[in-house]
Backbone bond lengths (Angstrom), bond angles and torsions (degrees), N, CA, C in turn:
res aa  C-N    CA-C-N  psi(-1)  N-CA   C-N-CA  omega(-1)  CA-C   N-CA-C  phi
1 X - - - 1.458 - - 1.526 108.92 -
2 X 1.188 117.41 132.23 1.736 128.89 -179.13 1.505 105.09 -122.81
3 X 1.298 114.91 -3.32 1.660 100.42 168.68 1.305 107.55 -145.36
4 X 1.459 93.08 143.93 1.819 105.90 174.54 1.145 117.08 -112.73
5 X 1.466 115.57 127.21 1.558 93.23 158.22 2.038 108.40 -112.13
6 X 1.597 95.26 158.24 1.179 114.22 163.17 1.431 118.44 -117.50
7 X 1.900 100.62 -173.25 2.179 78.58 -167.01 0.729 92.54 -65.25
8 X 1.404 160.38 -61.73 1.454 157.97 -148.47 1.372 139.88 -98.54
9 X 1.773 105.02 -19.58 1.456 110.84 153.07 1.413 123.59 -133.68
10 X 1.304 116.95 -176.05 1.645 147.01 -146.70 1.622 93.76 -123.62
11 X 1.582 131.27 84.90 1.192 112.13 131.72 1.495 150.59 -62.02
12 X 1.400 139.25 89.74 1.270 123.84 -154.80 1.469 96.18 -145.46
13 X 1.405 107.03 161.61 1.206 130.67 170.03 2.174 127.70 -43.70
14 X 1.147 121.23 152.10 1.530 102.77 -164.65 1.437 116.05 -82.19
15 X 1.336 131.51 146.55 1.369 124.73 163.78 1.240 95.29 -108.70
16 X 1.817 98.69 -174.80 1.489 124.46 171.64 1.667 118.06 -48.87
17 X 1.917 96.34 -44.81 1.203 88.41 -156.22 1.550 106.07 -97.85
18 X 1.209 119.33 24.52 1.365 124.24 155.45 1.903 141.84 -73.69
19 X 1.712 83.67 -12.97 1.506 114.81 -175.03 1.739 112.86 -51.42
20 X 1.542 107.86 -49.69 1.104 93.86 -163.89 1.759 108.41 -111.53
21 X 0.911 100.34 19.34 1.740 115.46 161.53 1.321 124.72 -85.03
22 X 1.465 103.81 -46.57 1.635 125.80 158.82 1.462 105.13 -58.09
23 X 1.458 123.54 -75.62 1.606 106.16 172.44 1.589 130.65 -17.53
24 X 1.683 94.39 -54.11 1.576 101.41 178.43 1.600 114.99 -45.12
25 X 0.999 115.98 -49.46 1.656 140.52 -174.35 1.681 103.37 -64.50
26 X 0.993 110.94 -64.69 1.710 106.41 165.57 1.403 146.37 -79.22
27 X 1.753 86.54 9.28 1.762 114.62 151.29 1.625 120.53 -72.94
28 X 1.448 98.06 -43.23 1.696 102.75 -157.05 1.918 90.76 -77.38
29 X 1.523 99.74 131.00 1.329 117.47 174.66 1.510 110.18 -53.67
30 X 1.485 121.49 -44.27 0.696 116.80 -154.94 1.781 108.46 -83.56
31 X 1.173 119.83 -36.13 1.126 130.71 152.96 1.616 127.67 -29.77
32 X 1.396 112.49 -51.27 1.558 134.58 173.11 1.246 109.14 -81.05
33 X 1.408 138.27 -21.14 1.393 144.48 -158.81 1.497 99.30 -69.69
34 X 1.719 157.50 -13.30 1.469 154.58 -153.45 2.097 74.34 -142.25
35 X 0.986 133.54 3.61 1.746 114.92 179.24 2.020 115.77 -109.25
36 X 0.648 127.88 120.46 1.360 136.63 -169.31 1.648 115.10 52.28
37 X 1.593 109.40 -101.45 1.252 114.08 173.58 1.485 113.89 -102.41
38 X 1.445 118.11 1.90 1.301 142.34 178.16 1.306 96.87 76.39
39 X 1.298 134.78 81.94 1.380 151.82 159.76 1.366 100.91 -102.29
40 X 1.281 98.92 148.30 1.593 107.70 156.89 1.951 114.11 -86.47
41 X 1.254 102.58 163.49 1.356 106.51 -177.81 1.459 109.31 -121.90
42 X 1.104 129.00 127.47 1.658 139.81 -177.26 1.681 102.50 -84.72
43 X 1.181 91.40 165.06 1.527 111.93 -167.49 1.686 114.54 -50.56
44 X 1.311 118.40 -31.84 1.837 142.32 -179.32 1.565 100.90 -73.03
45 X 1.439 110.23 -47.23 1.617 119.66 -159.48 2.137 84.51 -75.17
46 X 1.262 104.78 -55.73 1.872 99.22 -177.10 1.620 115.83 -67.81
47 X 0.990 103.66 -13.90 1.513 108.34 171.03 2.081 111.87 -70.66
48 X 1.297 88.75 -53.98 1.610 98.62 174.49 1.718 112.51 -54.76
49 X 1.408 90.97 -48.71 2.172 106.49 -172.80 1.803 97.97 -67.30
50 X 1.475 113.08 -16.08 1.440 81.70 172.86 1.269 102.87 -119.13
51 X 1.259 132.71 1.14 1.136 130.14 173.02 2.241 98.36 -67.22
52 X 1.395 105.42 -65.29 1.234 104.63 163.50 1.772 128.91 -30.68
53 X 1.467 91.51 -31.52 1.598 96.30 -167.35 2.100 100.12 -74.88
54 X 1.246 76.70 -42.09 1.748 74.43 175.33 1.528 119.84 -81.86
55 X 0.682 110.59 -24.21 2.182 106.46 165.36 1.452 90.58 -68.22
56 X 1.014 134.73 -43.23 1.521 108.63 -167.69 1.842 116.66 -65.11
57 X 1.413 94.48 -35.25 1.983 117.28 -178.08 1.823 91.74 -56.54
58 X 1.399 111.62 -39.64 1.563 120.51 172.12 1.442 103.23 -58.21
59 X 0.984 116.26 -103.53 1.296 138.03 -172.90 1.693 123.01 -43.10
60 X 1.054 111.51 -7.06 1.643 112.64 -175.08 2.002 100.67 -138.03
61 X 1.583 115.42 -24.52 1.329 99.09 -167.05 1.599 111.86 102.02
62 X 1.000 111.81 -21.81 1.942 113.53 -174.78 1.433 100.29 -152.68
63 X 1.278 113.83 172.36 1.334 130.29 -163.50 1.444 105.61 -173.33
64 X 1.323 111.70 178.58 1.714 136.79 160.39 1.894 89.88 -77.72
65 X 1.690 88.75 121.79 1.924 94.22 154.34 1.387 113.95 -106.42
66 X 1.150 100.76 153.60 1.565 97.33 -169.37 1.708 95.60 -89.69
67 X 1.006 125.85 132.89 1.704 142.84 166.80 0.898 118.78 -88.00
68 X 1.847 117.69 103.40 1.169 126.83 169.10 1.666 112.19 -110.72
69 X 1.776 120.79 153.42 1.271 126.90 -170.87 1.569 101.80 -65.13
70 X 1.176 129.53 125.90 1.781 133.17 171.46 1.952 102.96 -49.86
71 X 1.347 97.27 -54.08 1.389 105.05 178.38 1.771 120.80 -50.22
72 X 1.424 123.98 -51.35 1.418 109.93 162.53 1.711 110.57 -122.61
73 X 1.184 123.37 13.82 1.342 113.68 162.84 1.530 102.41 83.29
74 X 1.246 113.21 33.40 2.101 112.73 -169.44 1.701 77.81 -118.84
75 X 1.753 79.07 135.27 1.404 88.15 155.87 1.622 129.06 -101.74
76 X 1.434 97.72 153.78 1.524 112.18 -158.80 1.313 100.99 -108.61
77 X 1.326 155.93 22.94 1.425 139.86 -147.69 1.505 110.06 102.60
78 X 2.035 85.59 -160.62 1.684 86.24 -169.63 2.053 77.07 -142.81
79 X 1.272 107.23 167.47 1.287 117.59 155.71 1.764 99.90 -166.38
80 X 1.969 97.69 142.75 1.196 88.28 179.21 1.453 93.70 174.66
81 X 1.938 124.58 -148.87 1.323 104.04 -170.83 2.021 96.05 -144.38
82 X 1.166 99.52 140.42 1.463 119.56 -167.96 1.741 106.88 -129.02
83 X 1.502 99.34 153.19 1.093 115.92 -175.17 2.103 100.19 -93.37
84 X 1.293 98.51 114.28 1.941 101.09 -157.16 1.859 92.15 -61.22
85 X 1.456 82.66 153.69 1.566 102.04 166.94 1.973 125.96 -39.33
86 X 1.506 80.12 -51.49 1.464 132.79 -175.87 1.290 129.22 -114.37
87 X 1.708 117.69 94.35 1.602 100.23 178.05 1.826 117.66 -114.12
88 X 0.998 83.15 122.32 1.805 101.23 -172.57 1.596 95.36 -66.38
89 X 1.375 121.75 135.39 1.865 122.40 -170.91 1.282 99.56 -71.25
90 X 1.248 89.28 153.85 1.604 109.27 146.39 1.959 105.12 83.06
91 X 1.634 97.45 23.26 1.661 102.79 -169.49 2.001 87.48 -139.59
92 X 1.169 111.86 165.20 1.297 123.45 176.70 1.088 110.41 -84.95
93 X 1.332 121.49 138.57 1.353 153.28 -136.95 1.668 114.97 -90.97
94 X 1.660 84.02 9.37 2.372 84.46 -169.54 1.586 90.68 -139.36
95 X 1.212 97.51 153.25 1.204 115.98 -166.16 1.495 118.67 -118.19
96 X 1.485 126.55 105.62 1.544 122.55 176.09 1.705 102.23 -75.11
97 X 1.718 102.48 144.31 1.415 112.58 -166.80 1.503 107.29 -140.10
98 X 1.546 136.95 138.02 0.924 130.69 156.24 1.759 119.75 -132.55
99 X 1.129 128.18 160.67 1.291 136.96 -175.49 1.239 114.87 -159.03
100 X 1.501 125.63 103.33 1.546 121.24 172.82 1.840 112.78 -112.47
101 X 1.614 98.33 163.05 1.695 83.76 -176.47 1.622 94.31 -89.89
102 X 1.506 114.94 158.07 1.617 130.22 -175.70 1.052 108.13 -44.30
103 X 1.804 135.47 -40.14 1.314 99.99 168.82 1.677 148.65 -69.65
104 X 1.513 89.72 1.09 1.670 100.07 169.37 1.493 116.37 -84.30
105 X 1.145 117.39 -20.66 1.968 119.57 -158.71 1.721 88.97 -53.52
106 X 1.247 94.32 169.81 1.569 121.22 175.97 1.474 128.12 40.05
107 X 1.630 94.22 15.49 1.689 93.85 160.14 1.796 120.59 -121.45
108 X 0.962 115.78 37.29 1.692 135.92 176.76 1.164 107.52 77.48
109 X 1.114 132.07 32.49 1.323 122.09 -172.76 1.833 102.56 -88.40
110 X 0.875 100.03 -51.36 1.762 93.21 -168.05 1.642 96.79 -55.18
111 X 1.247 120.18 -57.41 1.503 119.05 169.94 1.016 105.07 -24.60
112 X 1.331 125.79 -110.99 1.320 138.95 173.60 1.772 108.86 9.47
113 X 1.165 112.82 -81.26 1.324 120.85 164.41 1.588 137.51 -28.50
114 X 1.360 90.42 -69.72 1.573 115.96 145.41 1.619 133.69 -12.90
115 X 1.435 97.19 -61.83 1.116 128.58 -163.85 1.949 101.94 -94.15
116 X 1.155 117.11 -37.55 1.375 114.12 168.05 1.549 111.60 -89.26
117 X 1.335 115.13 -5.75 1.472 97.27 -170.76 2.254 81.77 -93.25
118 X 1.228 123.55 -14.86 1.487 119.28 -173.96 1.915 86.23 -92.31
119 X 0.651 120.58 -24.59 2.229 104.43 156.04 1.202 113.31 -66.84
120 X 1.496 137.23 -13.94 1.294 129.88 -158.09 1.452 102.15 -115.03
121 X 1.401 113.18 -43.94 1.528 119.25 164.22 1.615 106.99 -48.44
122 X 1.498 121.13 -60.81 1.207 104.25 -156.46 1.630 111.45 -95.29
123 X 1.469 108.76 -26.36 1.322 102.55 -179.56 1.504 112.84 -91.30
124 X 1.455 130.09 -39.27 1.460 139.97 152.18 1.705 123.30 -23.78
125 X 1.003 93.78 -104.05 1.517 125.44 142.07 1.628 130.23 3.79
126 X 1.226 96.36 -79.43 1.617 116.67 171.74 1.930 113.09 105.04
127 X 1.697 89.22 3.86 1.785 90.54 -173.69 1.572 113.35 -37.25
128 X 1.183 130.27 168.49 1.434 139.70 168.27 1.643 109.27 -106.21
129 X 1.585 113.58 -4.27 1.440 128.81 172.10 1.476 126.27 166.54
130 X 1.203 113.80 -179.38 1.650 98.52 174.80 1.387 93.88 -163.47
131 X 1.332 113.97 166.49 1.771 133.75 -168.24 1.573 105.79 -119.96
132 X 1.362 105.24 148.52 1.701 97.91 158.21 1.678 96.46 -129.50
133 X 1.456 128.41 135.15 1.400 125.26 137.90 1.262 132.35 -76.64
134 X 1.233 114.94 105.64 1.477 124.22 171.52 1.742 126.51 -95.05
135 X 0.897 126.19 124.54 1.661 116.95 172.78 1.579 102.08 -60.37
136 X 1.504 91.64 134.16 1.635 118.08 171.92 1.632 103.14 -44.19
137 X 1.083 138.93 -46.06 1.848 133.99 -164.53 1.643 91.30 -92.75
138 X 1.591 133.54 -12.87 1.420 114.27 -178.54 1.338 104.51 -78.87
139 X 1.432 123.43 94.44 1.581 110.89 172.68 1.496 134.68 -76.53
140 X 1.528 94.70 -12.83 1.535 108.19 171.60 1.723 117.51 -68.18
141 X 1.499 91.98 -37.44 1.737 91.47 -179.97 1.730 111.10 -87.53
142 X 1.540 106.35 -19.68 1.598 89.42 171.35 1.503 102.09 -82.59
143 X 1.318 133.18 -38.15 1.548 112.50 179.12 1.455 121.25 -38.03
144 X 1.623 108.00 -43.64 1.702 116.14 -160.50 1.604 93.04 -73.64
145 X 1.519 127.44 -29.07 1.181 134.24 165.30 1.537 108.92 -32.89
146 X 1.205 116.46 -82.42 1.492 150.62 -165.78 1.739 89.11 -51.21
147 X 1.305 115.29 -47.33 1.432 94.82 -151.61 2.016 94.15 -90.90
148 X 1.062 112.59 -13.43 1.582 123.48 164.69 2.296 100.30 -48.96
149 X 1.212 95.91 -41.11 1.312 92.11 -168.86 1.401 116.41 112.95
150 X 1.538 112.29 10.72 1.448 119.85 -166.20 1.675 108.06 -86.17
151 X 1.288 117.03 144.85 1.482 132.96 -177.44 1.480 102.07 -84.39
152 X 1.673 108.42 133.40 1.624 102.66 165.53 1.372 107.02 -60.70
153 X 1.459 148.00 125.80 0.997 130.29 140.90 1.473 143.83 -84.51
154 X 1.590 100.25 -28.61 1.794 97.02 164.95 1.277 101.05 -163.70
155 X 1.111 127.37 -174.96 1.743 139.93 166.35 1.755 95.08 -138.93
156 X 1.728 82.00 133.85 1.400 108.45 -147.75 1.932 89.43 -139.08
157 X 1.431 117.23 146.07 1.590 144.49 178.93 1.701 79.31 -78.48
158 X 1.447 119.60 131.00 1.703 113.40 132.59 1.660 108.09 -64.18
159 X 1.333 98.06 126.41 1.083 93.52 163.55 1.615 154.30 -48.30
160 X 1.865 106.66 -51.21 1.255 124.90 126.13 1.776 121.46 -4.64
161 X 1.550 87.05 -117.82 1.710 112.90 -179.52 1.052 117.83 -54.86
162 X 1.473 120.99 -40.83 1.564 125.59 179.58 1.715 109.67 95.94
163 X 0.787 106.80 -4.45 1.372 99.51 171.10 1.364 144.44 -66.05
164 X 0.992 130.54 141.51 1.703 135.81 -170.74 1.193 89.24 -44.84
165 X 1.496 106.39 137.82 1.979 113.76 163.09 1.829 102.59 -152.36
166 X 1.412 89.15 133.03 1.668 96.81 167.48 1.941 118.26 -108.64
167 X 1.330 107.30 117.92 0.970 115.37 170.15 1.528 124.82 -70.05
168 X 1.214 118.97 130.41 1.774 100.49 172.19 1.356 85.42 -140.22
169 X 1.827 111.57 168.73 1.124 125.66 -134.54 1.869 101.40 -143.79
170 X 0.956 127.57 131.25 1.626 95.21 155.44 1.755 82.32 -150.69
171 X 1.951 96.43 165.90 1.515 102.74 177.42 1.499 88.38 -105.47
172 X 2.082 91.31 -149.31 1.367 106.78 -176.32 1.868 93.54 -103.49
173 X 1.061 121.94 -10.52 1.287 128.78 179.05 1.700 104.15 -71.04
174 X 1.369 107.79 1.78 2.064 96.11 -162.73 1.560 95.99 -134.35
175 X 2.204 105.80 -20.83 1.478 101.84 -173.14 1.658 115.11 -55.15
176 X 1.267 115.91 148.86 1.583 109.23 164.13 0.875 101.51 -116.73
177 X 1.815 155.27 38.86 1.308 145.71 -175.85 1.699 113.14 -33.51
C-alpha cells in the first residue's frame, strides 16, 4: 500500500506537480528553522529530495508521502518514514518524519499524518519499531512525538550541525493503534 487516506488527508506517493508547492515549504525559514542547519532549500535542492524520496519508496519499501488536504487536493508537506542521516545505537534503524508548510501548523494535521504513517510502518510494513529525531527547542514536533506514544530515548549531538537532538523510540510491543 502507497496511499493513505485519513478523514482529512491524502497520503500518497510524489508527482510532478507537487514540485513546486513543496519548494514553497522548503523556502519559508521558518518552516526549515528545527531541519539540518536550518537552511532553506530552493526549487533544484526539492527536486533532488524528492527525487531521492522516491528511490528510497524503491529501494527500502517506504518513503516520505507527500500530504495533500482530501478537501481541495493542495499539498501540505510530506510525512512518512526514512532511513536517518544519523543513527544513534542501540535504537531502530527508520525514522518517522513530518514537515508541513506554516499554513497548516496547529490544526492536527501533522498528527493525523504522523500517526497513520506509524500504522503503516508497523502494521503495513512489518517494522519491529521506528524513531523520530526532533530538536530539543522544536516543541511542536516533540509533542506530536509524545502523543504518537513515543519513548524519550536519549539526547544525542547531530553529528553534522551539532545540535541538541532528542530521540524517542516506540516498538510494536508499546503501539496501541
Amino acid at each position: 500500500m502507497t496511499e493513505i487516506r485519513t478523514p482529512r488527508l491524502l497520503l500518497r506517493r510524489w508527482t510532478d506537480d507537487d514540485l513546486v508547492p513543496m519548494a514553497d515549504i522548503n523556502a519559508d525559514p521558518e518552516v526549515m528553522r528545527w531541519i539540518g542547519d536550518g537552511s532553506v532549500r530552493d526549487l533544484e535542492q526539492t527536486a533532488e529530495d524528492i527525487e531521492n524520496w522516491e528511490e528510497e519508496w524503491d529501494e527500502e519499501g517506504f518513503g516520505l508521502f507527500a500530504v495533500e488536504l482530501l478537501a481541495s487536493g493542495e499539498l501540505i508537506g510530506f510525512a512518512g518514514l526514512s532511513v536517518p542521516e544519523f543513527q544513534p545505537a542501540g535504537v531502530p534503524d527508520v525514522q518517522i518524519s513530518w514537515r508541513l508548510g506554516r499554513p497548516f501548523w496547529g490544526q492536527g494535521y501533522a498528527s493525523e499524518a504522523a500517526h497513520a504513517t506509524l500504522e503503516f510502518a508497523l502494521q503495513d510494513r512489518g517494522l519491529d519499531g521506528v524513531i523520530s529525531i526532533t530538536h530539543l527547542s522544536n516543541t511542536a514536533s516533540e509533542n506530536i512525538s509524545r502523543k504518537l506514544g513515543m519513548d524519550l530515548a536519549s539526547e544525542v549531538r547531530h553529528p553534522v550541525h551539532k545540535t541538541p537532538q532528542h530521540i524517542h523510540t516506540i516498538d510494536l510491543t508499546e503501539y496501541e493503534g
